[in-house]
KENUZA-299979 format. One line per field, with one value per residue (C-alpha): residue in one letter; x, y, z; chain; residue number from 1. Coordinates in Angstrom, 2 decimals, padded with zeros to 5 digits. Example, Ala and Ser with C-alpha at 12.3 -4.5 7.8 and 13.67 -1.06 7.14 Angstrom:
BEGIN
type [a, s]
u [012.30, 013.67]
v [-004.50, -001.06]
w [007.80, 007.14]
mol [A, A]
seq [1, 2]
END
This chain:
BEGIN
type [x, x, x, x, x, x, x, x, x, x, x, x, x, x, x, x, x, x, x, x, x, x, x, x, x, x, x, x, x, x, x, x, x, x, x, x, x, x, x, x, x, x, x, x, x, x, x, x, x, x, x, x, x, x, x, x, x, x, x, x, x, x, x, x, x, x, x, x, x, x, x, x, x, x, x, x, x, x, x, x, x, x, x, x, x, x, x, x, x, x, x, x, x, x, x, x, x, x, x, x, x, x, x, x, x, x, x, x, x, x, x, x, x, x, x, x, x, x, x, x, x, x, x, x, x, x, x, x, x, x, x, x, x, x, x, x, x, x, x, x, x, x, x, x, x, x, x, x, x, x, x, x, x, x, x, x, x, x, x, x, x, x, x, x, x, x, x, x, x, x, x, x, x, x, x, x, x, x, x, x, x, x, x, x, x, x, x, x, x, x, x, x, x, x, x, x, x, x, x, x, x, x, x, x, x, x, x, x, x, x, x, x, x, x, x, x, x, x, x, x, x, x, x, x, x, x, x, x, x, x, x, x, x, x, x, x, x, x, x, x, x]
u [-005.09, -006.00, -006.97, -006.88, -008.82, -010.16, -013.12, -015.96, -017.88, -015.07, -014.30, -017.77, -017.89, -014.51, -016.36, -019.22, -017.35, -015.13, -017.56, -018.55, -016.01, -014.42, -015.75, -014.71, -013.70, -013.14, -009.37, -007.75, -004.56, -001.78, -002.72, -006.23, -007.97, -010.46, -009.71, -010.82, -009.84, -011.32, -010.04, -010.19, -009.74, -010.25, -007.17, -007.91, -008.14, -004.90, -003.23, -004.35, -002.56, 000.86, 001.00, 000.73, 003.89, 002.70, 004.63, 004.25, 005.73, 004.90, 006.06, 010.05, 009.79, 007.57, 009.13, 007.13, 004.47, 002.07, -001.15, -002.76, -002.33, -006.24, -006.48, -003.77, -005.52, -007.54, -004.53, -002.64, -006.20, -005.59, -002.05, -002.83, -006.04, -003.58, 000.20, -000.13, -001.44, -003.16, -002.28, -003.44, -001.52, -001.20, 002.28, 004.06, 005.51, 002.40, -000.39, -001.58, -003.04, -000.58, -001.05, 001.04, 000.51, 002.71, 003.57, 005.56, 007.32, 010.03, 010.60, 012.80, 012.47, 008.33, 008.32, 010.30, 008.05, 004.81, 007.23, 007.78, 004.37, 003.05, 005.48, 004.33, 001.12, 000.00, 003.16, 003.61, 006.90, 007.15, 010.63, 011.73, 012.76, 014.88, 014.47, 017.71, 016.40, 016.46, 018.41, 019.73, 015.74, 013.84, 014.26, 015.15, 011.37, 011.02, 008.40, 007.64, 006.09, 004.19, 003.70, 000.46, -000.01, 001.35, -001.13, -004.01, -003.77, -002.88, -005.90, -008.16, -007.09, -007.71, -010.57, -013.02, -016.98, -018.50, -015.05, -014.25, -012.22, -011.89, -014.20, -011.99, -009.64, -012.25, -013.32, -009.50, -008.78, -012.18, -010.98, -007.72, -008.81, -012.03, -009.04, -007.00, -004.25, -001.11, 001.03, 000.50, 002.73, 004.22, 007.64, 006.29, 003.22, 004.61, 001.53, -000.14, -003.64, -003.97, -004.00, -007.43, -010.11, -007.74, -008.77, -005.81, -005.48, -002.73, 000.37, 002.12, 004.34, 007.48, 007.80, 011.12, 011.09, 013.72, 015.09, 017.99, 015.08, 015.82, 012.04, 010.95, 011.57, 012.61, 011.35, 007.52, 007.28, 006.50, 006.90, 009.15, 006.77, 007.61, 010.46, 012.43, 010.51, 008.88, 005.73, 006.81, 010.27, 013.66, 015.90, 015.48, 018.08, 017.49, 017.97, 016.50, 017.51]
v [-004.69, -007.38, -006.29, -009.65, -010.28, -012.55, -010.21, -010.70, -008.08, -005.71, -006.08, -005.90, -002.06, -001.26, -002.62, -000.16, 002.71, 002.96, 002.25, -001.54, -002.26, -005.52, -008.69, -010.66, -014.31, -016.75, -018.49, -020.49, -020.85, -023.23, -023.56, -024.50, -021.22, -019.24, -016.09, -013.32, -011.15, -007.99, -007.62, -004.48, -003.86, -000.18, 001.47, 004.80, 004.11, 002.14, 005.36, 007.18, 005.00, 004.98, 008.86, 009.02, 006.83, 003.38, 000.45, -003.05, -005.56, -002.75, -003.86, -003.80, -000.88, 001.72, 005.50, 008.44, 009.04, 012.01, 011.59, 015.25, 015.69, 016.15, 012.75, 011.02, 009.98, 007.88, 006.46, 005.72, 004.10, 001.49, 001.02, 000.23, -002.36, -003.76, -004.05, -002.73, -004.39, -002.63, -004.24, -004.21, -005.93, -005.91, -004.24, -006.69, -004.31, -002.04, -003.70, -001.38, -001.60, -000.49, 000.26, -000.31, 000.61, -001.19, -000.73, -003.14, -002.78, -004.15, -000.76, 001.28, 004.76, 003.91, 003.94, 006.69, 008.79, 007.66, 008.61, 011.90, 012.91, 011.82, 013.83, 016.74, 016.75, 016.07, 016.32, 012.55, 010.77, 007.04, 005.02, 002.58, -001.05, -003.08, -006.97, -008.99, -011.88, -015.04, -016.27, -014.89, -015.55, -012.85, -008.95, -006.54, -005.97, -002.34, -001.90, 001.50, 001.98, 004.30, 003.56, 003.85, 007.80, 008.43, 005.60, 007.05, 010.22, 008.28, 005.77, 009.05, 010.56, 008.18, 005.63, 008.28, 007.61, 006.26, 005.94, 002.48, 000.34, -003.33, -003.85, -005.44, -003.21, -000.36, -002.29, -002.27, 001.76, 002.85, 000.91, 002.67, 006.15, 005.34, 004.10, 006.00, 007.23, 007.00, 009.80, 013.62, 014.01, 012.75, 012.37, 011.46, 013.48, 016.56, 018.78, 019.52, 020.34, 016.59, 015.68, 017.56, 015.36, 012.64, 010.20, 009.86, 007.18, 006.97, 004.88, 003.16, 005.27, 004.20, 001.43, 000.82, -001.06, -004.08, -002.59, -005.70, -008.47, -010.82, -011.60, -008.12, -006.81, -003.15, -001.69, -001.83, -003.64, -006.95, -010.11, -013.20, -015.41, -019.30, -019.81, -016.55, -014.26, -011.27, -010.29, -012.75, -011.06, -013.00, -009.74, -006.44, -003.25, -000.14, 001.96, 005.08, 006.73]
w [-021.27, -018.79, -014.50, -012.40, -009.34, -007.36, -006.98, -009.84, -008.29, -008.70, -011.57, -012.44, -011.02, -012.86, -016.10, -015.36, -014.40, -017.55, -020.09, -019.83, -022.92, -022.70, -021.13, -017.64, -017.95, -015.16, -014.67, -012.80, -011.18, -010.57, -006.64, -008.12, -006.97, -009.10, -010.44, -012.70, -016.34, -017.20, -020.76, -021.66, -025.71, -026.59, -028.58, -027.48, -023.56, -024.75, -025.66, -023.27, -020.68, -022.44, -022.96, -018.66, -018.90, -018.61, -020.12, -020.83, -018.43, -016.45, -013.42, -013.73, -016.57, -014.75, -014.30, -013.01, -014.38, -015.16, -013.20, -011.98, -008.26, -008.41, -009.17, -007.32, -004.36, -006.83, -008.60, -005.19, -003.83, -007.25, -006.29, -003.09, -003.71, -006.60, -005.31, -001.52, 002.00, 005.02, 008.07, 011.44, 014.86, 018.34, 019.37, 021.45, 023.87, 024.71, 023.49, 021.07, 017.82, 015.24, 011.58, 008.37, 004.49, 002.15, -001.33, -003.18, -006.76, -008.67, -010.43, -007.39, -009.58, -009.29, -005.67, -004.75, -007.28, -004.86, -001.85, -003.12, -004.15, -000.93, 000.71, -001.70, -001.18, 001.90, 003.83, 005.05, 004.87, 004.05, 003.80, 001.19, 002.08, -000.76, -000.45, -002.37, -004.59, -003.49, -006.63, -010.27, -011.79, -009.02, -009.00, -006.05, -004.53, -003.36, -000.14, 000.39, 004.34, 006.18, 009.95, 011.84, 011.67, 008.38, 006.92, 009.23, 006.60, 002.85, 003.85, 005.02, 001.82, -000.55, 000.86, 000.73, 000.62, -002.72, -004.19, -006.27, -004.55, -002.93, -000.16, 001.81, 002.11, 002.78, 005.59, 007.06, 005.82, 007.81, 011.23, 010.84, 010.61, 013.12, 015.52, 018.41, 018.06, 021.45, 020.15, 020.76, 017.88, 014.62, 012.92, 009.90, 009.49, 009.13, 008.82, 012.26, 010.89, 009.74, 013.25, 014.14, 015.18, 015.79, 019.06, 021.40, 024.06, 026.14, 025.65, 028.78, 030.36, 030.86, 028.86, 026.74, 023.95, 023.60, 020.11, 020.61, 020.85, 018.08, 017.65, 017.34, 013.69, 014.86, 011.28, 012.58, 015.60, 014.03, 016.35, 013.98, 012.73, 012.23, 009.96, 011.11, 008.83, 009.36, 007.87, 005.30, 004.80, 005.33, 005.47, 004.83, 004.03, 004.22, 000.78, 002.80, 005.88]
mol [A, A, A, A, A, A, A, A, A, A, A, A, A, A, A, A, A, A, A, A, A, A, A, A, A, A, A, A, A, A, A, A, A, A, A, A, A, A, A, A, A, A, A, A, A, A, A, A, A, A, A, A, A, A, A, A, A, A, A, A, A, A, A, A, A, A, A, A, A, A, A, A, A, A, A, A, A, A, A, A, A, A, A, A, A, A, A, A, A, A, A, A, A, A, A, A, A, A, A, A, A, A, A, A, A, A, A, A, A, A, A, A, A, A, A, A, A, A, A, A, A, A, A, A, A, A, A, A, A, A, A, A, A, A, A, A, A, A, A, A, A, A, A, A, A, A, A, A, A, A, A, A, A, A, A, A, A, A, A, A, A, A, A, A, A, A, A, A, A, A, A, A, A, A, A, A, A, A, A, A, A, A, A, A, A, A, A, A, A, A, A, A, A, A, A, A, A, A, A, A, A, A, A, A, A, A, A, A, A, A, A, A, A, A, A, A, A, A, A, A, A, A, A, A, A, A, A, A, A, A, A, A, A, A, A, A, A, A, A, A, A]
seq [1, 2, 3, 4, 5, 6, 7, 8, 9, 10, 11, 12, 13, 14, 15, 16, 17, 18, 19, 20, 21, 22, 23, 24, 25, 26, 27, 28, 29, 30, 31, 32, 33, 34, 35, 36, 37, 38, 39, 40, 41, 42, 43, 44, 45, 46, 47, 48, 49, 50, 51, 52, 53, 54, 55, 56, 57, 58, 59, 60, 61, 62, 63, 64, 65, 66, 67, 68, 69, 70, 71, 72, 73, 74, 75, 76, 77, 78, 79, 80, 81, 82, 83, 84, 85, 86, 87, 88, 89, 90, 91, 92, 93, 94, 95, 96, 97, 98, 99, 100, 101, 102, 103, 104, 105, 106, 107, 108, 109, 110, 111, 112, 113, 114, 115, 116, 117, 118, 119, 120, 121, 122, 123, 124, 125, 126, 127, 128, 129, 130, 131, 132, 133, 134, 135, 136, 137, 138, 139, 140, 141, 142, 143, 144, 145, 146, 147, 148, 149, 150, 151, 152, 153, 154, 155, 156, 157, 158, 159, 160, 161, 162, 163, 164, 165, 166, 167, 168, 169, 170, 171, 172, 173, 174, 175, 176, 177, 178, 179, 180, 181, 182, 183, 184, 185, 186, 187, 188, 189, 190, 191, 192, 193, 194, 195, 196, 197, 198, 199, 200, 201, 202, 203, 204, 205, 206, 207, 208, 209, 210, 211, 212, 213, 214, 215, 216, 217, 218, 219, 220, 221, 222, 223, 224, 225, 226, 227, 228, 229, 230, 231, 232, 233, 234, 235, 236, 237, 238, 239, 240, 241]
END
């Protein structure tokens, strides 16, 4: 079993917190950056990890798998530091600071089974976004998205103190549960205690967004970057109403 970073020191605490068995080795890449293997040889931790359902070329050939809710928020914290962005932007209609957690896979059954048990247990809907391969040699890519409120709860969930995880993406889960909030209510967090404590400042009043502006992406409010993509994406369909 092999975790890639670009983190030593990460790796270096994952080492340590599962038993400092294997070694980390230094690599390099074809765009001549440095990178980092933890390779991680135990047969029992091996087995351990297929009976929960995971798989080799795990990314098109993952299924549901059986992780204890008491211990999801850890698992969905990996998943997040390993296949998943937090992202932060100015809205370009009112100016506000908007939030987005991502989650991509190649495995579609994968993703809704993270969309579901988020749903299940702490009542926050996400929606899944299918991107078509550029040619007969990629795969689908499934993006599963929670909006600013939704991710305000999964980051407050899972990014909690002391907890092992990528310190960069700490950083960017603490600003977006420290932020405010412009909505008195949610659509997609569906349980009303979550939103005690929250900060609220208010949104402009009377403001309509453009939803027919060709350089808004009307998914999440992101403006077209150069080359007609947003957020990196050439097109997007949705597989999820």
């Amino acid at each position: 079993m092999v975790v890639t970073s670009k983190h030593k020191d990460f790796l270096v605490q994952l080492r340590q917190a599962i038993g400092d068995c294997g070694w980390i080795r230094s690599k390099s890449s074809g765009f001549k950056t440095v990178g980092y293997d933890f390779c991680i040889k135990r047969k029992m931790f091996y087995e351990q990890l297929l009976a929960l359902g995971l798989t080799p070329r795990k990314s098109l050939t993952l299924k549901p798998l059986k992780v204890l809710d008491e211990r999801f928020q850890d698992f969905l914290r990996g998943v997040i530091d390993g296949d998943g962005n937090i992202r932060r932007w100015q809205h370009p209609t009112n100016g506000r600071e908007q939030w987005a957690v991502r989650i991509y896979g190649a495995s579609e059954p994968f993703i809704r089974w993270l969309q579901v048990t988020v749903e299940r247990l702490w009542h926050v809907q996400g929606f899944v976004y299918q991107q078509k391969p550029k040619n007969e040699h990629h795969h689908t890519l499934y993006t599963l998205k929670y909006g600013k409120l939704a991710a305000r709860v999964i980051l407050a969930k899972c990014y909690i103190q002391g907890s092992l995880a990528l310190k960069r993406k700490r950083v960017l889960a603490a600003a977006c549960i420290a932020g405010s909030v412009g909505w008195a209510k949610s659509k997609t967090v569906l349980d009303r205690k979550l939103w005690k404590g929250w900060k609220y400042e208010h949104v402009w009043a009377g403001r309509v967004v453009n939803r027919t502006n060709p350089h808004v992406d009307p998914t999440s409010g992101f403006v077209k970057e150069s080359g007609g993509l947003w957020a990196g994406v050439l097109e997007w369909k949705t597989v999820d109403a």
